[in-house]
DRENDO-1510 file (C-alpha; in Angstrom, 1 decimal, always signed):
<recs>
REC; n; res; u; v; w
REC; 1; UNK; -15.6; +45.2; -18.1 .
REC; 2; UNK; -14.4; +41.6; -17.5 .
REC; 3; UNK; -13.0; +40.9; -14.4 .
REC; 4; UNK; -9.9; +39.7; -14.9 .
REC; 5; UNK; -6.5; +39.9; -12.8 .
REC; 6; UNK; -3.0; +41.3; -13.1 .
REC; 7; UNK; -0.7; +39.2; -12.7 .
REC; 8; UNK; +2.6; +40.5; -14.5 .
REC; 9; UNK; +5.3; +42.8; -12.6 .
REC; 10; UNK; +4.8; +46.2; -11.8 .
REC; 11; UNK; +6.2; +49.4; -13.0 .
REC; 12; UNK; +6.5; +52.7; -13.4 .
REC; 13; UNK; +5.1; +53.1; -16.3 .
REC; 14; UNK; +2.2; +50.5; -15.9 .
REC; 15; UNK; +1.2; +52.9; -12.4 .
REC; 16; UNK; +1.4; +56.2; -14.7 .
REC; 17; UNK; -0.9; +54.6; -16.8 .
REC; 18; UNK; -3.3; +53.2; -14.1 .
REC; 19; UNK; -3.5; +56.3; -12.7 .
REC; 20; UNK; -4.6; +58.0; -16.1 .
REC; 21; UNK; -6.9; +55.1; -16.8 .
REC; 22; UNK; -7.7; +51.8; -15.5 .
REC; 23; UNK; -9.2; +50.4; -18.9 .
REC; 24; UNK; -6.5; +51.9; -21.2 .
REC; 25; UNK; -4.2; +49.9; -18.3 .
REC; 26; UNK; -6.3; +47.1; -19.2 .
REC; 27; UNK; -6.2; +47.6; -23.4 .
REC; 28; UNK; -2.4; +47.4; -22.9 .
REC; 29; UNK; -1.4; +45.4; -20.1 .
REC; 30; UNK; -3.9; +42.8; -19.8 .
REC; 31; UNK; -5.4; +42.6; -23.2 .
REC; 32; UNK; -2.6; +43.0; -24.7 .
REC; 33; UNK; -3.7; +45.8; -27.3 .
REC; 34; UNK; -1.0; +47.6; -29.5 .
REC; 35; UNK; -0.5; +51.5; -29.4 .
REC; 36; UNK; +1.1; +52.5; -32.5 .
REC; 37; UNK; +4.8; +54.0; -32.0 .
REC; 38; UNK; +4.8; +57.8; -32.5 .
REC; 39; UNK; +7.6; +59.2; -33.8 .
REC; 40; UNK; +8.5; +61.2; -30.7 .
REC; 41; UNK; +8.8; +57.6; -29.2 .
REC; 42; UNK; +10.9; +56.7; -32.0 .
REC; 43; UNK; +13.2; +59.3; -31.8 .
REC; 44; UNK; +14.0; +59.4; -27.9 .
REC; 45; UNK; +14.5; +55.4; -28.1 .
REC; 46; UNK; +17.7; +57.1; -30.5 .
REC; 47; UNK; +19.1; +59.8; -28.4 .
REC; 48; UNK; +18.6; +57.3; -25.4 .
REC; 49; UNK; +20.9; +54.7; -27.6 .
REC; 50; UNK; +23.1; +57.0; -29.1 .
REC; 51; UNK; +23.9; +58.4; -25.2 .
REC; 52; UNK; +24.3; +54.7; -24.0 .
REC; 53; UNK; +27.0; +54.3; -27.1 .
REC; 54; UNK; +28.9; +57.3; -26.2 .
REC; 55; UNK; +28.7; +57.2; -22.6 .
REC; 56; UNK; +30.4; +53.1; -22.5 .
REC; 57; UNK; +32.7; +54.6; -25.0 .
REC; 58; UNK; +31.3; +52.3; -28.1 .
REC; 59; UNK; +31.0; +55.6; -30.4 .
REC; 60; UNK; +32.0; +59.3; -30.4 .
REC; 61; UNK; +29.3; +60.9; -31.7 .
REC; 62; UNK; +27.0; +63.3; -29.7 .
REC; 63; UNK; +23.0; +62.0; -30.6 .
REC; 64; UNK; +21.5; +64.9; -32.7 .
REC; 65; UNK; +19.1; +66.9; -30.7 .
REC; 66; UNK; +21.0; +67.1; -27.6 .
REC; 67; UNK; +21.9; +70.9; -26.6 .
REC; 68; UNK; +25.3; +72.2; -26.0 .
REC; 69; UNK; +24.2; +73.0; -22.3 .
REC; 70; UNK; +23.9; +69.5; -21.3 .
REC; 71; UNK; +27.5; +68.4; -23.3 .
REC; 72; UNK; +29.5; +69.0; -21.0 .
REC; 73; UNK; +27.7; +67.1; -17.8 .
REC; 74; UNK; +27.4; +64.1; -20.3 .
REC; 75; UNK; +31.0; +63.8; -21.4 .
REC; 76; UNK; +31.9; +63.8; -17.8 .
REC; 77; UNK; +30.0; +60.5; -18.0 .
REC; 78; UNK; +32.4; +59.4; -20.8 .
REC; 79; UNK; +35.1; +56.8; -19.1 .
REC; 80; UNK; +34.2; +57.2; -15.4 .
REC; 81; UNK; +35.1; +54.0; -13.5 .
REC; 82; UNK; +32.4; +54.3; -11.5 .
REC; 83; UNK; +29.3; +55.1; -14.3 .
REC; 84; UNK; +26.9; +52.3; -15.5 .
REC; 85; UNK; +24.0; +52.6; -18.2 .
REC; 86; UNK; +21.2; +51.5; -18.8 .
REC; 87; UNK; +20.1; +49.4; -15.2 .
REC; 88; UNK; +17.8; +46.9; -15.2 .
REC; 89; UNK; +16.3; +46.6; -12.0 .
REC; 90; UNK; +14.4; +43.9; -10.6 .
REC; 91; UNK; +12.7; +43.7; -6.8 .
REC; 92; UNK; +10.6; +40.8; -4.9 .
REC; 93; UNK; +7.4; +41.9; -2.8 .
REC; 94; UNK; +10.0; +42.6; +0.2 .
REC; 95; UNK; +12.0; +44.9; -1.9 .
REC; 96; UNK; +14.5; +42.5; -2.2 .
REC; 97; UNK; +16.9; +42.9; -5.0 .
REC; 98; UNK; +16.4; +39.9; -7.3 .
REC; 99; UNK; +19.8; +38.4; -9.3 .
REC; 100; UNK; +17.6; +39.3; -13.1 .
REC; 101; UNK; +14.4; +41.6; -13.7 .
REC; 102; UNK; +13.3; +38.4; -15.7 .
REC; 103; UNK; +13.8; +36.4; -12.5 .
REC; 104; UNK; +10.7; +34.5; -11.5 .
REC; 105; UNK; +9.3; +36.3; -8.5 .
REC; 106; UNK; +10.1; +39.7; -9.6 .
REC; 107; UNK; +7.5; +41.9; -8.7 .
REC; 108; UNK; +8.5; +45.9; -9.5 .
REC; 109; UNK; +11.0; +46.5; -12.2 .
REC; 110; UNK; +12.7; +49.8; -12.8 .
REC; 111; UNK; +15.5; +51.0; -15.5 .
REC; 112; UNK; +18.0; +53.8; -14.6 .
REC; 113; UNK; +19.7; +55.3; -17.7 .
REC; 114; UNK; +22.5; +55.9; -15.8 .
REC; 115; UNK; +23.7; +55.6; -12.3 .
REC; 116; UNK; +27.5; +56.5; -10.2 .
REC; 117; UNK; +28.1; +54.6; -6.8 .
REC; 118; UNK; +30.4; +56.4; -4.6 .
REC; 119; UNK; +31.4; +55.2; -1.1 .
REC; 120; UNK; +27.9; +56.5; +0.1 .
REC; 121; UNK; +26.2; +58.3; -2.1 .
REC; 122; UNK; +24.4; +57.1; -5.2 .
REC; 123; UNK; +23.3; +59.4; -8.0 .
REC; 124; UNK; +20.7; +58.1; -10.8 .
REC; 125; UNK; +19.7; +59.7; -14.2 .
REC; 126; UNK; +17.4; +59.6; -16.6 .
REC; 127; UNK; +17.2; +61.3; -20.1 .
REC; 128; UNK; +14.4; +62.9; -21.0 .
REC; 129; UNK; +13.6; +64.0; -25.1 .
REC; 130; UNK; +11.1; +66.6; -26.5 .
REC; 131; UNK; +9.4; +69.5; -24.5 .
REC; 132; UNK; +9.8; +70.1; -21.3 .
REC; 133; UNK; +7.2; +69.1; -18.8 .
REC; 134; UNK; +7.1; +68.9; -14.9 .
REC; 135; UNK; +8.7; +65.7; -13.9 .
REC; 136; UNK; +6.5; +63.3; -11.7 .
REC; 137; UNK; +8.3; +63.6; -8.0 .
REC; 138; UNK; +6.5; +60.2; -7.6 .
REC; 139; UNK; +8.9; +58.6; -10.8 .
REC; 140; UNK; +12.2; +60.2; -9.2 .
REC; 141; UNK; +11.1; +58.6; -5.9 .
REC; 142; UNK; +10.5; +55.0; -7.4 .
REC; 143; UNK; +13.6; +55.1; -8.9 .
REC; 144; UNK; +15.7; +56.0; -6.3 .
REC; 145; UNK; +14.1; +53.1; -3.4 .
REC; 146; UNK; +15.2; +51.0; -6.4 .
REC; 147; UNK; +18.7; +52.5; -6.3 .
REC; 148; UNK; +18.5; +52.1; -2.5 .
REC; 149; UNK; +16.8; +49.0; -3.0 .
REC; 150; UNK; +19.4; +47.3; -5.2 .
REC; 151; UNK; +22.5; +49.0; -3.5 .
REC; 152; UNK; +21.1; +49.2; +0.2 .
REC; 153; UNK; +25.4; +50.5; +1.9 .
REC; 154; UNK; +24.6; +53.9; +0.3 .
REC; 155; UNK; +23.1; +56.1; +2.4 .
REC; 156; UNK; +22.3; +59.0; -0.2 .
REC; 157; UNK; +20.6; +58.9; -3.3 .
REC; 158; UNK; +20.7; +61.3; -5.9 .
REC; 159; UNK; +18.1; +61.2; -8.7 .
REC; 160; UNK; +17.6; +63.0; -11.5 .
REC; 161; UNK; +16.3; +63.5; -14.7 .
REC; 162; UNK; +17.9; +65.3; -17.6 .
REC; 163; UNK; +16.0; +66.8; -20.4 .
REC; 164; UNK; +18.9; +66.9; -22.7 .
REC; 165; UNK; +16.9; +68.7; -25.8 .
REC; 166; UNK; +15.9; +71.7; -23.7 .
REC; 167; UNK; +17.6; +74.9; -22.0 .
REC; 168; UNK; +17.6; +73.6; -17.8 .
REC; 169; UNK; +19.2; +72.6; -15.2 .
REC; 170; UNK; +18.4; +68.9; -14.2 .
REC; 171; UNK; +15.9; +68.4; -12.0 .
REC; 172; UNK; +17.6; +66.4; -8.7 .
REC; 173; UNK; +15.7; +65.2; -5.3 .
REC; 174; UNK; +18.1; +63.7; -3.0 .
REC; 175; UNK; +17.1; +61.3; -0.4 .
REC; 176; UNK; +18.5; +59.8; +2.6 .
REC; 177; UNK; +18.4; +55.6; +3.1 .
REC; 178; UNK; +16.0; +56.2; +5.8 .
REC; 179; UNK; +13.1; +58.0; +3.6 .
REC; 180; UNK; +13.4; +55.6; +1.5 .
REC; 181; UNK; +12.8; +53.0; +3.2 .
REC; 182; UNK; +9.8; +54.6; +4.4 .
REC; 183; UNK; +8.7; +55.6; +0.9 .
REC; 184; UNK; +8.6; +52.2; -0.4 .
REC; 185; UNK; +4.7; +51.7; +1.2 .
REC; 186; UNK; +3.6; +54.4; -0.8 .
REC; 187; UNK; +3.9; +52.7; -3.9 .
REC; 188; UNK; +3.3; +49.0; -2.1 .
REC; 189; UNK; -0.5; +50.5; -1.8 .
REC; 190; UNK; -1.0; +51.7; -5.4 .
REC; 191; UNK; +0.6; +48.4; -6.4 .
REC; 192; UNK; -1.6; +46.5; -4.1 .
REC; 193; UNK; -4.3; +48.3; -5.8 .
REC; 194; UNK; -3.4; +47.2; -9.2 .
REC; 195; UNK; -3.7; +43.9; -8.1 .
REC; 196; UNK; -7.2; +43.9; -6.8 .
REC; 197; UNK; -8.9; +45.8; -9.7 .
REC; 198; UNK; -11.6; +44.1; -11.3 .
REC; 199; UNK; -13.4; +46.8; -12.7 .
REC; 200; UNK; -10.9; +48.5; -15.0 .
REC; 201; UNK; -13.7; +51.4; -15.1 .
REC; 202; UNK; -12.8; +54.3; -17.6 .
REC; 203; UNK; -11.8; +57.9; -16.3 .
REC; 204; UNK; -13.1; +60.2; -19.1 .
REC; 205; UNK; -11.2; +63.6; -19.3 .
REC; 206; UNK; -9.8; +65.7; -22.2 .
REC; 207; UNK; -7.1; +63.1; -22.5 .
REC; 208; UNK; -9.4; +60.6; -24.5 .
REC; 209; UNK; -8.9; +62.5; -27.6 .
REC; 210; UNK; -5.4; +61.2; -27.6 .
REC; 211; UNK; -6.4; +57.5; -26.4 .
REC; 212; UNK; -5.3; +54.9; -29.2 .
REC; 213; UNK; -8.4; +53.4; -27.9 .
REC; 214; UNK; -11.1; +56.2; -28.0 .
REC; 215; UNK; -14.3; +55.7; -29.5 .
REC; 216; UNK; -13.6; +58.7; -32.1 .
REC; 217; UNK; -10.7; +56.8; -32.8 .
REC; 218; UNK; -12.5; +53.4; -33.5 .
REC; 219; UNK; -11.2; +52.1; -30.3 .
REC; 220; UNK; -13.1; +49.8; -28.2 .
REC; 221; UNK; -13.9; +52.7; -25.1 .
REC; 222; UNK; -16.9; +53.8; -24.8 .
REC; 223; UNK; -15.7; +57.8; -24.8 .
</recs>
């Protein structure tokens, strides 16, 4: 592997796929290799528009694919003051909120689908299409010390996510200002990691039959 640098900011998406693989990190984030756009990618970018357009009031049509279960909680949304989509979130290596996400210096970016700020409680939520699978604790967590982060009065945070094409409840972790705070380091390491790789070593596993960038699949990997 070439030893090469990463220099862009950080994300949540970016750790989830260091974590499954340093070199199909590398393929996409550094080399700059495309994965082709499934359609189950296609099809949550719509229901995540088709909920921002309802929810700001812009249209009045429900997204198709969203069960009646979850109707309810999201017209709720509809209207409320106090609701904002689609947050783009931008902090500095201190956790300092920064004006833009674009802004030079920006070091971790997050997006909330939607958040509500009350007088000291924050709640966050994201919408989740297709199956249902165990959420990441560690994603809820990063999105909340943004929430924190970028609105540091509140001193609750609710975060959830919603998987609005299935039968549940939402998943919600709350968390007080205090833990955090404390939680940030967590994810300041495995950034900090990112940063120093050099190797961008493979991690073989069942998972490379899926890998745009499997050998089976004429990919440039090895396995």
């Amino acid at each position: 592997m070439t030893s090469i640098a990463f220099t862009q900011p950080h994300g949540w998406s970016k750790l989830d796929k260091y974590r499954t693989c340093p070199a199909q990190f590398k393929y996409v984030y550094i080399d700059k290799l495309k994965e082709p756009e499934s359609e189950a990618l296609k099809h949550g970018s719509e229901v995540h528009d088709g909920l921002e357009t309802l929810i700001n009031g812009w249209g009045s049509e429900m997204p198709k694919g969203v069960l009646p279960i979850w109707q309810p909680r999201i017209k709720k949304l509809i209207g409320d003051p106090e609701v904002r989509t689609e947050a783009a979130w931008g902090v500095n290596r201190k956790w300092e909120p920064m004006g833009n996400w674009l802004e030079k210096g920006t070091w971790v970016r997050a997006k909330s689908d939607f958040y509500k700020l009350g007088k000291t409680v924050l709640t966050l939520g994201d919408f989740k299409t297709g199956k249902y699978r165990v959420p990441s604790d560690d994603q809820i967590e990063l999105y909340a010390i943004f929430g924190h982060a970028m609105l540091p009065d509140v001193k609750t945070v609710e975060a959830s996510f919603w998987f609005v094409e299935q039968q549940v409840e939402p998943l919600i972790l709350r968390y007080t200002a205090k833990q955090l705070i404390n939680l940030r380091g967590k994810f300041t390491q495995e950034f900090l990691k990112i940063e120093k790789e050099r190797k961008w070593a493979p991690t073989p596993s069942a998972k490379c039959k899926w890998c745009t960038f499997s050998k089976q699949k004429g990919g440039p990997c090895k396995y």
